[in-house]
MARSE-754851 format. One record per residue (C-alpha): residue number from 1; x, y, z. Coordinates in nm, 3 decimals, padded with zeros to 5 digits, m for minus. Each point is the difference from the previous one (the first is absolute). Layout:
N
@pos->NUM, px->X, py->Y, pz->Z
...
This chain:
397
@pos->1, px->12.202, py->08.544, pz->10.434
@pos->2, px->00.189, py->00.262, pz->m00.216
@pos->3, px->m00.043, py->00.365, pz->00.144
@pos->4, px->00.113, py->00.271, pz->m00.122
@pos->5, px->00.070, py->00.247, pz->00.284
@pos->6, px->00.092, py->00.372, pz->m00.061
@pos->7, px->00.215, py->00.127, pz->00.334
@pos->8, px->00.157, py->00.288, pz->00.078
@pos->9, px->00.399, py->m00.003, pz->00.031
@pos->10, px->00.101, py->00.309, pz->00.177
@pos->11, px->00.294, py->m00.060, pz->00.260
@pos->12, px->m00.199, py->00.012, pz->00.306
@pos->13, px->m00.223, py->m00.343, pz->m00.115
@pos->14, px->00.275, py->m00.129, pz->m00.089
@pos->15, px->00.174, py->00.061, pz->00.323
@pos->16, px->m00.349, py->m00.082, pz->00.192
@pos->17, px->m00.037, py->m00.348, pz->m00.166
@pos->18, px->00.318, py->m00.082, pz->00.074
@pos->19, px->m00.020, py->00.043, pz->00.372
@pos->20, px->m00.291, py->m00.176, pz->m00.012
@pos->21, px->m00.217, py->00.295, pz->00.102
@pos->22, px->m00.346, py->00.095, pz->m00.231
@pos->23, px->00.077, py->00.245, pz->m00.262
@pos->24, px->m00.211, py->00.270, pz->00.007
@pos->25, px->m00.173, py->00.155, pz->m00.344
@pos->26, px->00.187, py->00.361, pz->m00.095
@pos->27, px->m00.208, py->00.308, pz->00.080
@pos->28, px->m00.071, py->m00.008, pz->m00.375
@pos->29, px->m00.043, py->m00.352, pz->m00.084
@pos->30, px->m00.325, py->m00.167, pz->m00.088
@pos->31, px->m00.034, py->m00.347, pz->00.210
@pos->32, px->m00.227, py->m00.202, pz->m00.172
@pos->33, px->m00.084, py->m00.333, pz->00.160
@pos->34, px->m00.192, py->m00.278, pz->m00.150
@pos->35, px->m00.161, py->m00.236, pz->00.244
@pos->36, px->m00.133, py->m00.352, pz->m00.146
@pos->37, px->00.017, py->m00.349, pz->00.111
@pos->38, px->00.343, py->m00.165, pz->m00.092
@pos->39, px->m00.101, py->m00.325, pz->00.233
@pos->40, px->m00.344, py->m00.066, pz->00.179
@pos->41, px->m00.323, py->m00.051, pz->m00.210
@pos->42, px->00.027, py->00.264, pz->m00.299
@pos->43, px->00.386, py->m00.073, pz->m00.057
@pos->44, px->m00.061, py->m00.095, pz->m00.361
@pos->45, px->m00.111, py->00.367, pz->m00.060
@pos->46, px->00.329, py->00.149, pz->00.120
@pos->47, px->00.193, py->m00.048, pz->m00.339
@pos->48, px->m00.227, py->00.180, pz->m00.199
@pos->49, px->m00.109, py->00.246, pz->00.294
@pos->50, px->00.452, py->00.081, pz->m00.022
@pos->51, px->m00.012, py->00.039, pz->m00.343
@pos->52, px->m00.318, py->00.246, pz->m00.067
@pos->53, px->00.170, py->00.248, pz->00.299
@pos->54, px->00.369, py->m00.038, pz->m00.188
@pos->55, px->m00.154, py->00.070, pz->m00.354
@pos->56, px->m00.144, py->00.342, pz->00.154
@pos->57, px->00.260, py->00.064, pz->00.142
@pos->58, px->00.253, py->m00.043, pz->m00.293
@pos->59, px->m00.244, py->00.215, pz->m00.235
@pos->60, px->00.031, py->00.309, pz->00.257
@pos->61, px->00.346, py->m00.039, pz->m00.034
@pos->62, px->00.077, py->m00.093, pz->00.389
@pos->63, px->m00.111, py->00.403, pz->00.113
@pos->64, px->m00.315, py->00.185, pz->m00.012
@pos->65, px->m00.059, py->00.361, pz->00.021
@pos->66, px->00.408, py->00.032, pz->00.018
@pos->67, px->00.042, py->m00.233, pz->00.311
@pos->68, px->00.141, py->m00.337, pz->m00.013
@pos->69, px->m00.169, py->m00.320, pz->00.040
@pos->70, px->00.089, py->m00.261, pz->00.260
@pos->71, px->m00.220, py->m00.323, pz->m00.100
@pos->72, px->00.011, py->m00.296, pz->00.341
@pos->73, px->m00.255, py->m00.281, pz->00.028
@pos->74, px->m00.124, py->m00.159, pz->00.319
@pos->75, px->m00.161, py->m00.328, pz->00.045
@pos->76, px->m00.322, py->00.008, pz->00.187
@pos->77, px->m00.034, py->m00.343, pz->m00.020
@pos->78, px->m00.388, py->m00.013, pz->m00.050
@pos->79, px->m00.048, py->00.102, pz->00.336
@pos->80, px->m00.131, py->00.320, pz->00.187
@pos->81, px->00.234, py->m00.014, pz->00.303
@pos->82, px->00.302, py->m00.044, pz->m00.228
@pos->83, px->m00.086, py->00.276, pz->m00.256
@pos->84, px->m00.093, py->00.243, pz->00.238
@pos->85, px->00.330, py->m00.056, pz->00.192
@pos->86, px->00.209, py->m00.016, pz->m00.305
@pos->87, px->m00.161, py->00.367, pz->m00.174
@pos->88, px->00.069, py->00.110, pz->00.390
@pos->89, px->00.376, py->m00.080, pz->m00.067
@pos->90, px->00.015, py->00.141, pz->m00.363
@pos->91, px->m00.118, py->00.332, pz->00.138
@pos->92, px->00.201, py->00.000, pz->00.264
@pos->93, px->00.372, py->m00.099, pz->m00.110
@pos->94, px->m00.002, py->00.025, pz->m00.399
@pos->95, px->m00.233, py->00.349, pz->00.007
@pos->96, px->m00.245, py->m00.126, pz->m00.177
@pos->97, px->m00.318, py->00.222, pz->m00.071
@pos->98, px->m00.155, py->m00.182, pz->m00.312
@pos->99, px->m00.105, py->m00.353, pz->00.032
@pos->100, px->m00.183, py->m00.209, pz->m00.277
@pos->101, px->m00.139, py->m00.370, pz->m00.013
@pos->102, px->m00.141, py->m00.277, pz->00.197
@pos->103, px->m00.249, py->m00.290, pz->m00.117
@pos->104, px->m00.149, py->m00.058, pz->00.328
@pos->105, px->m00.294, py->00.251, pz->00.090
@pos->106, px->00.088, py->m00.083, pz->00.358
@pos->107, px->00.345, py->00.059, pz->m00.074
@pos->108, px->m00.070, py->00.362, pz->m00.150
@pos->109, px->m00.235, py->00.093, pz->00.269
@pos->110, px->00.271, py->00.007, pz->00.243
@pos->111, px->00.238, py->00.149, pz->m00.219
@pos->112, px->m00.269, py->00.262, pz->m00.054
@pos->113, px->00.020, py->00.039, pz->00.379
@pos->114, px->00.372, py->00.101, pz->00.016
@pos->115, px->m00.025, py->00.260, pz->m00.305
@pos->116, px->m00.272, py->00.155, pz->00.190
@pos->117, px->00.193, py->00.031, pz->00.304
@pos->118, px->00.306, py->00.122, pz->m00.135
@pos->119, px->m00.118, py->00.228, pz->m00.292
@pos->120, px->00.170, py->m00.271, pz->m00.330
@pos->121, px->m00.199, py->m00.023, pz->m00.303
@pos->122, px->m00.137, py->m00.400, pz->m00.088
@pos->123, px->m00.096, py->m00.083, pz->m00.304
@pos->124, px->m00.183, py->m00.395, pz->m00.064
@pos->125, px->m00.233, py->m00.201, pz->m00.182
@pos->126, px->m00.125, py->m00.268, pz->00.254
@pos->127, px->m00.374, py->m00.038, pz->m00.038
@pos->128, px->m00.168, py->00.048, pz->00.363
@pos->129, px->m00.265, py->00.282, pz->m00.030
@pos->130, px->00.167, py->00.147, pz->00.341
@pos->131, px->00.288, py->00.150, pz->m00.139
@pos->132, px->m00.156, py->00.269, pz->m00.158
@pos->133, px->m00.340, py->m00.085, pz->00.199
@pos->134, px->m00.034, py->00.051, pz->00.403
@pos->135, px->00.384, py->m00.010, pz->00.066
@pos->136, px->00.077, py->00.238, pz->m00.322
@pos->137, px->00.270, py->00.255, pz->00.082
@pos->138, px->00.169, py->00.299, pz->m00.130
@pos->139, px->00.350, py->m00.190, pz->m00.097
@pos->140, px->m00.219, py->m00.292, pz->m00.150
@pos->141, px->m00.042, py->m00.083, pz->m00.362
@pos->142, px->m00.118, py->m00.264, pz->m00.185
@pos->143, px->00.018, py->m00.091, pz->m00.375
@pos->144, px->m00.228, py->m00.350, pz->m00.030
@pos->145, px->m00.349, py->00.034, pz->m00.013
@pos->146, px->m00.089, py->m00.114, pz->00.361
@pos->147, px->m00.228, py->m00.259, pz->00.078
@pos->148, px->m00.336, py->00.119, pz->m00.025
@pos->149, px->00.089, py->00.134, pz->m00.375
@pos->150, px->00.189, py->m00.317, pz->m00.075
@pos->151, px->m00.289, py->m00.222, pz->00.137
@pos->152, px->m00.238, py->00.187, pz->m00.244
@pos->153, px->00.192, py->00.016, pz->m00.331
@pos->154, px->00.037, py->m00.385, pz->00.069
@pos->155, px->m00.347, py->m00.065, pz->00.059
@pos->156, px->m00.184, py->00.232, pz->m00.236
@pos->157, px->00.101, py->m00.174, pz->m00.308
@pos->158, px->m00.031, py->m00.328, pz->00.124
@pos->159, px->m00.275, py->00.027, pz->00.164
@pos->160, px->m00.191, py->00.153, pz->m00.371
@pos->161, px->00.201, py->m00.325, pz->m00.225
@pos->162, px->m00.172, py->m00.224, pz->00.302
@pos->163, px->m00.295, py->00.117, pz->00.055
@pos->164, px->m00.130, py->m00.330, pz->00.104
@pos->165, px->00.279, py->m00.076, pz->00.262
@pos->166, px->m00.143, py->00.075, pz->00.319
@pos->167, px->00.119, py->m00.227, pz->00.263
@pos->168, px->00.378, py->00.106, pz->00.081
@pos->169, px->00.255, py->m00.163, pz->00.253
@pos->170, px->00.290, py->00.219, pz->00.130
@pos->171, px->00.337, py->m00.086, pz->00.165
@pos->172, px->00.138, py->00.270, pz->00.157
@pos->173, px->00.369, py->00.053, pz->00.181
@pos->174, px->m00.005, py->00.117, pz->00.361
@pos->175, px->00.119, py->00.344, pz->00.017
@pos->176, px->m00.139, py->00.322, pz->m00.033
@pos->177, px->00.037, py->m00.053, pz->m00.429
@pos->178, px->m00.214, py->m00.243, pz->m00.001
@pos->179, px->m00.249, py->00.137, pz->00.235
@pos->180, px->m00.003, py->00.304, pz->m00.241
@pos->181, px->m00.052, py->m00.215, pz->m00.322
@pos->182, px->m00.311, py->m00.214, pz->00.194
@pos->183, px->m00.163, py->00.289, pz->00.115
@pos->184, px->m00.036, py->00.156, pz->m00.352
@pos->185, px->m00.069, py->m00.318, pz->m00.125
@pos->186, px->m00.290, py->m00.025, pz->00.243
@pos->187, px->m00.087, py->00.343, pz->m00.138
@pos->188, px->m00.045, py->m00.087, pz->m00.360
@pos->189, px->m00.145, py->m00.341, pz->00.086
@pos->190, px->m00.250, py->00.206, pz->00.175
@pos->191, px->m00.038, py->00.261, pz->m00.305
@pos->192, px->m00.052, py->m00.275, pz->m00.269
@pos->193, px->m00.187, py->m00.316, pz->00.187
@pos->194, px->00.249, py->m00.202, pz->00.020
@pos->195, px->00.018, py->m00.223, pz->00.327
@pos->196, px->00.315, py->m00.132, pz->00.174
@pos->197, px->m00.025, py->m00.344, pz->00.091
@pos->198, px->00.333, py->m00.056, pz->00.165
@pos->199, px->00.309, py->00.192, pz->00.094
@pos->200, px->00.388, py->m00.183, pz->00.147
@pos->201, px->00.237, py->00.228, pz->00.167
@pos->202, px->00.331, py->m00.118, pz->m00.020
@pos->203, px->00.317, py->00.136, pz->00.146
@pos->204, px->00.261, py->00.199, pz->m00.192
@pos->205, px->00.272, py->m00.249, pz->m00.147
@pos->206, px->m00.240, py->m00.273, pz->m00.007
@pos->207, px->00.184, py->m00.342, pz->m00.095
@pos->208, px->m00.349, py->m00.228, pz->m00.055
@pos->209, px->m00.306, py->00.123, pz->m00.196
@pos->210, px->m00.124, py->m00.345, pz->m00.077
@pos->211, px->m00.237, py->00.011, pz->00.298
@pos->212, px->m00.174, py->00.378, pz->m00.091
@pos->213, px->m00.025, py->m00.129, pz->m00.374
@pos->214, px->m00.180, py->m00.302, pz->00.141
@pos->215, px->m00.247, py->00.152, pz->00.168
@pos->216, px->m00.044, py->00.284, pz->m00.267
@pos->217, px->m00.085, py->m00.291, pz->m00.267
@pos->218, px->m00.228, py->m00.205, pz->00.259
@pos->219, px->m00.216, py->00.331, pz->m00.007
@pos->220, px->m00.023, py->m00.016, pz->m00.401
@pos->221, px->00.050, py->00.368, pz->m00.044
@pos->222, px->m00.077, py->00.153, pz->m00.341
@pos->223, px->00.355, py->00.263, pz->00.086
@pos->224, px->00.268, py->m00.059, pz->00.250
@pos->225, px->00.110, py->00.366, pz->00.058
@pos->226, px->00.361, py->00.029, pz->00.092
@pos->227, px->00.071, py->00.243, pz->00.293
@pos->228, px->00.373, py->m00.123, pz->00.048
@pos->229, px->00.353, py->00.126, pz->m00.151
@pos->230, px->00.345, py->m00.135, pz->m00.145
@pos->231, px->00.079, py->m00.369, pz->00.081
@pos->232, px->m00.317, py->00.007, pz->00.211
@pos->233, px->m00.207, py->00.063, pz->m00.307
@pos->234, px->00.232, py->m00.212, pz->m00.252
@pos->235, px->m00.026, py->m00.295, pz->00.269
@pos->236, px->m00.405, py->00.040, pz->00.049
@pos->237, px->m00.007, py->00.032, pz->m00.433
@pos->238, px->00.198, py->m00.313, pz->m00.015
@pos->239, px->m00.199, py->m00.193, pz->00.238
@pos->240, px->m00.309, py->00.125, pz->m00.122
@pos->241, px->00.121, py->m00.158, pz->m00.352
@pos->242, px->00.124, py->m00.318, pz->00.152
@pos->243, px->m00.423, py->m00.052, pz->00.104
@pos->244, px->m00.102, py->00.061, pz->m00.331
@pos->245, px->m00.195, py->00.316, pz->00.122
@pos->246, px->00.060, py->00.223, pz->m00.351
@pos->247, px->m00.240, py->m00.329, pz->m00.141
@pos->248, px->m00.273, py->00.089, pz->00.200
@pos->249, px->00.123, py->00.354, pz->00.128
@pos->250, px->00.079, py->00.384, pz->m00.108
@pos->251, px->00.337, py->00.113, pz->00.199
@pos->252, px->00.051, py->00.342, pz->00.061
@pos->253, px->00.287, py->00.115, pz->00.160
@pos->254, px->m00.056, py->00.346, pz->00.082
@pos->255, px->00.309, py->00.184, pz->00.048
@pos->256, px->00.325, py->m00.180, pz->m00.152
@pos->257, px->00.376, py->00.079, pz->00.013
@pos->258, px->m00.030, py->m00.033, pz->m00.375
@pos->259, px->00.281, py->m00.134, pz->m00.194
@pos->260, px->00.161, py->m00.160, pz->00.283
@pos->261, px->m00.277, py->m00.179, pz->00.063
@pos->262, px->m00.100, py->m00.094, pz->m00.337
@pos->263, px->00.377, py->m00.140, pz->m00.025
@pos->264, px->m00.058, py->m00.154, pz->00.350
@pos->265, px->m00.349, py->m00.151, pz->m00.067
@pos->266, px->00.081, py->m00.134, pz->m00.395
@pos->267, px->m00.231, py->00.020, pz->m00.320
@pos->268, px->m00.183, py->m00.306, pz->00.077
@pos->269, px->m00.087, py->00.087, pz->00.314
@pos->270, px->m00.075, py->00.330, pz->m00.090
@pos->271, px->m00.199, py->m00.095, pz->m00.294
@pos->272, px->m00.364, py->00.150, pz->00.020
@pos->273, px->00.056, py->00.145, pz->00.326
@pos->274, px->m00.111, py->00.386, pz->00.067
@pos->275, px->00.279, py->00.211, pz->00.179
@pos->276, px->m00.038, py->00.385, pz->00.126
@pos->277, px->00.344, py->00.195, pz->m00.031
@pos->278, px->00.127, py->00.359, pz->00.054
@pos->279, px->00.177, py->m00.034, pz->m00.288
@pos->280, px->00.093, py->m00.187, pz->m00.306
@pos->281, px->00.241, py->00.078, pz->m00.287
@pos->282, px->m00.147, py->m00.133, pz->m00.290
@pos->283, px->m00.381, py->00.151, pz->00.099
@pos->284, px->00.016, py->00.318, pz->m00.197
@pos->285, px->00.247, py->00.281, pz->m00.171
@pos->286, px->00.043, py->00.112, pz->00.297
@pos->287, px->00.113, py->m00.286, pz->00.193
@pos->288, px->00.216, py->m00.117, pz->m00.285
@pos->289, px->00.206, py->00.326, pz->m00.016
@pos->290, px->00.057, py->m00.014, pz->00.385
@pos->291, px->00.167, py->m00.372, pz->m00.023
@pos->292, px->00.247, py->00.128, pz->m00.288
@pos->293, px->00.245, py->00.135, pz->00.246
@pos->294, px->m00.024, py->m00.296, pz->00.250
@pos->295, px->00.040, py->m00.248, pz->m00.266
@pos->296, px->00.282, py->00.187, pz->m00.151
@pos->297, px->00.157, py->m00.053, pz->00.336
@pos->298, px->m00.051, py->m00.321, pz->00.109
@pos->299, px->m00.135, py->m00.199, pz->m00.275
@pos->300, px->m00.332, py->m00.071, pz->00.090
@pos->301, px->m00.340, py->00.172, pz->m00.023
@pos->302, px->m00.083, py->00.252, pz->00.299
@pos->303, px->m00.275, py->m00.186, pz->00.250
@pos->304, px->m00.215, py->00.168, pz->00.295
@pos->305, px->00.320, py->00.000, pz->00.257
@pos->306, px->00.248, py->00.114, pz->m00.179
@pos->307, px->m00.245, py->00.306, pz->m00.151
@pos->308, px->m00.145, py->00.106, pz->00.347
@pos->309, px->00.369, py->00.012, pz->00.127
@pos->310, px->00.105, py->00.218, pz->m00.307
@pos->311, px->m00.288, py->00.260, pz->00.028
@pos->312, px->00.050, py->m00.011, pz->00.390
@pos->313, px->00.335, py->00.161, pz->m00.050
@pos->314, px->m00.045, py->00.176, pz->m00.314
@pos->315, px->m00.301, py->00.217, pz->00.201
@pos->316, px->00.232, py->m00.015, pz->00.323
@pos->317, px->00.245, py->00.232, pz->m00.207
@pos->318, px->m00.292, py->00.161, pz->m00.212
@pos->319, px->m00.111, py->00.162, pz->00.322
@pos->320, px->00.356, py->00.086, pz->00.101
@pos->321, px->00.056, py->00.175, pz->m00.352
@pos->322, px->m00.362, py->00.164, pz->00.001
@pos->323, px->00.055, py->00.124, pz->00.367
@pos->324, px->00.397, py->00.111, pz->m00.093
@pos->325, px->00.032, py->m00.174, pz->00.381
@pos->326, px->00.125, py->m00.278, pz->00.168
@pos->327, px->m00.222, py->00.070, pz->00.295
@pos->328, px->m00.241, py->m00.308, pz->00.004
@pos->329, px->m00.314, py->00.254, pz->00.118
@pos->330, px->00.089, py->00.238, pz->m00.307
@pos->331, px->00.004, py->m00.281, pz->m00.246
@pos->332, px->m00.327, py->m00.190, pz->00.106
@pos->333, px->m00.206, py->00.343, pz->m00.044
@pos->334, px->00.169, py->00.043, pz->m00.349
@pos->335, px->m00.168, py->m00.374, pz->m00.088
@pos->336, px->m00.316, py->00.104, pz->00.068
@pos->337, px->m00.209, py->00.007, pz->m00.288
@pos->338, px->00.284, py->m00.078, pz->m00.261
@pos->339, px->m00.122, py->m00.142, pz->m00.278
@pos->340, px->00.266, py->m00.181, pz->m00.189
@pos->341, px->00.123, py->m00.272, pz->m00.316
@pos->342, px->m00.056, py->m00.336, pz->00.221
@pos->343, px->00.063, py->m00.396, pz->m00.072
@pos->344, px->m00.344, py->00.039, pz->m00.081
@pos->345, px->m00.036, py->00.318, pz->m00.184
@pos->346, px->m00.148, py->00.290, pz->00.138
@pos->347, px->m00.018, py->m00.028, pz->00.387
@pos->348, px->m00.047, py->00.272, pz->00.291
@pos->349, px->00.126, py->m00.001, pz->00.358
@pos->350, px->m00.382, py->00.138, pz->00.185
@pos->351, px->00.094, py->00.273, pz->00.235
@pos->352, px->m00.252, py->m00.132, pz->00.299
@pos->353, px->00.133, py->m00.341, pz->00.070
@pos->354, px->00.337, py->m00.037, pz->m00.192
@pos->355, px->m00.141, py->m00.301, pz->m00.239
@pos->356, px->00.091, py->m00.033, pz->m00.328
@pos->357, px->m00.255, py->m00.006, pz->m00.282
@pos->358, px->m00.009, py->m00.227, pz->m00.257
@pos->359, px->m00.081, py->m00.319, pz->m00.166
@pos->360, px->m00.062, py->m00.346, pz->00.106
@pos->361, px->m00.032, py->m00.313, pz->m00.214
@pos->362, px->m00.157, py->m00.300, pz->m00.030
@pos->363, px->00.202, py->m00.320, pz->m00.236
@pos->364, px->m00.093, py->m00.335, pz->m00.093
@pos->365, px->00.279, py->m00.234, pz->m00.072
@pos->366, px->00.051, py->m00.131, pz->m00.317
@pos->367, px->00.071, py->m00.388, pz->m00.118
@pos->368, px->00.380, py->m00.065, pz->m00.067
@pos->369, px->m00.044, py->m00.014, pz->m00.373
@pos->370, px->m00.142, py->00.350, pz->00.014
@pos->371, px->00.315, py->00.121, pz->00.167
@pos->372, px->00.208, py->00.204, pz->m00.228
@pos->373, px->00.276, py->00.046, pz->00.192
@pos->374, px->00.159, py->m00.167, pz->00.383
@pos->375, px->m00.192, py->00.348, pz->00.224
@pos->376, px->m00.341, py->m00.039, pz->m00.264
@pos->377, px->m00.188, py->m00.181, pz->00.279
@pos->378, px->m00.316, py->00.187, pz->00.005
@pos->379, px->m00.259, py->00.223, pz->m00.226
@pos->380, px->m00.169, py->00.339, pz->00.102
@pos->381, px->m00.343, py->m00.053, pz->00.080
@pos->382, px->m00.099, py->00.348, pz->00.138
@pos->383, px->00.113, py->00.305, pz->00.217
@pos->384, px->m00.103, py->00.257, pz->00.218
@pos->385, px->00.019, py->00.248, pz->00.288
@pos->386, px->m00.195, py->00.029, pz->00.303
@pos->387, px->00.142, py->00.241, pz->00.210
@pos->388, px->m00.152, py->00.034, pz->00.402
@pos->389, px->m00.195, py->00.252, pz->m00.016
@pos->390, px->00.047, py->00.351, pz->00.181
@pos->391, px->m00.275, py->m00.071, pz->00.204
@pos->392, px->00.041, py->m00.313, pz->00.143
@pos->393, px->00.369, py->m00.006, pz->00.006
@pos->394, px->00.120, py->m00.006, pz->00.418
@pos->395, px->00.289, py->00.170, pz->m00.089
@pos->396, px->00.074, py->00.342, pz->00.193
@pos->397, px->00.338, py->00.166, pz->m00.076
């Protein structure tokens, strides 16, 4: 993986490094530390989670609000235990005070824990309703739509092109993502009249889908609803495929990496399938002017992971700017209520829980002749926002 890390090179680093002892940040330096899975289950997300934090950085110019920017990563390895430990460490011997990333609710749920404790600012876009739910916090942010939004945007659209597809079969990973995604699921299911004839847990990093997809087409479902993410999802898709269920089946897959998916998965595969996605760069103006930058870079089109990394750390040092602090506290109350140019267009960081407003979509992928270019894999079908309301939101900052 090619990083490109911006670090500090006053005398006493150098001298620290060199003993082998932690360097500590400067009393005026900016520690920035992006935290993502470079092995474990969401290690093909770590290239493009790198390169969305180094393009924000490089546009600031390596300093905000006259301070200088010290940009280190940690892996968390898609697990809790490790994260936790290794945003612990960060804080402790680099000084850092802003952190950014993670794919793994779990993952960011104990991160979340540490901020809290030691008064750093978190920014992430993992998809469990919690983090800006029950276990919301005053260091906390979050720029995807979480699940219950995500779930809804998916379904809505769907659900209205199919009216007629009532009986729907879900397979669902074994963490507390998942468990979000199924309950809201069970929510709309409940809302429209659909029933769910089957679910499959499966655990995280799951090598074999063959049996799930077996007994998901024994139950002749008119939708099998994907709950899962990453390889999990691109294994299940395949699988699903290999059983001829898109002959007999809708797909949807209800919250996608995007792009690296779609690359993962293939056209074929993807072909007629419905996909839910924070974000996609060809789906509007909007979109399109946010990849120009990122392409520009690195040659390719900007996809969900690389965009939520970018905004992460552009609001990181929006809040540091709008604050004219690099106290964490000061620049989380100078993010509430921003309103700002997103990836998406217009979004808005709500003051009560720290979630990000904005737009969800729903894509179909397109046949391979349709393509008209390698990252054309899918068409817009529909988009929306569904924000937890005030009322019924657990969160209590």
């Amino acid at each position: 993986m090619q990083r490109n890390h911006f670090l500090a090179t006053t005398g006493g680093a150098a001298a620290a490094l060199l003993a082998g002892v932690p360097a500590r940040a400067a009393d005026d330096e900016v520690v920035f530390a992006g935290i993502y899975s470079s092995t474990g289950a969401y290690a093909a997300f770590g290239r493009d989670t790198d390169r969305g934090f180094s393009l924000a950085v490089n546009e600031v110019k390596k300093s905000v609000a006259g301070h200088p920017i010290k940009y280190i990563t940690r892996d968390d390895q898609t697990k809790p235990d490790v994260g936790q430990q290794q945003a612990t460490d960060a804080f402790e011997h680099d000084g850092a005070r802003f952190f950014a990333g993670c794919a793994s609710s779990a993952v960011a749920l104990a991160i979340a824990q540490v901020v809290k404790d030691k008064h750093a600012l978190f920014w992430t876009s993992v998809g469990a309703d919690e983090i800006t739910g029950k276990d919301c916090n005053a260091y906390t942010f979050r720029w995807s739509v979480p699940a219950y939004g995500a779930v809804r945007a998916a379904m809505y659209p769907f659900i209205q092109k199919y009216p007629n597809a009532k009986k729907w079969y879900t397979i669902t990973p074994s963490y507390v993502f998942g468990e979000s995604l199924l309950t809201n699921v069970k929510e709309v299911a409940q809302e429209k009249g659909l029933t769910l004839i089957g679910n499959d847990y499966h655990p995280l990093g799951a090598t074999e889908f063959s049996n799930y997809i077996a007994k998901a087409a024994e139950a002749k479902p008119d939708v099998l609803c994907l709950l899962n993410f990453g390889g999990d999802a691109i294994k299940a898709l395949k699988t699903a495929n290999s059983y001829g269920l898109k002959k007999t089946t809708k797909i949807l897959y209800v919250w996608s990496g995007g792009l690296l998916d779609f690359s993962g998965i293939g056209a074929d595969d993807l072909d007629g399938v419905y996909a839910g996605c924070q974000y996609w760069h060809d789906a509007t103006p909007a979109t399109r002017k946010a990849s120009e930058a990122y392409k520009t870079a690195y040659g390719e089109p900007l996809g969900y992971v690389g965009a939520s990394a970018y905004i992460e750390a552009k609001l990181t040092f929006d809040g540091i700017a709008r604050a004219k602090s690099i106290d964490p506290a000061h620049a989380a109350k100078a993010l509430e209520g921003y309103k700002y140019a997103g990836p998406t267009g217009p979004e808005e960081v709500r003051a009560f829980d720290h979630q990000v407003i904005k737009p969800y979509y729903l894509l179909v992928g397109k046949p391979k002749s349709a393509m008209k270019d390698q990252w054309d894999y899918v068409d817009t079908v529909a988009s929306g926002s569904y924000p937890v309301p005030q009322g019924r939101s657990l969160c209590k900052l």
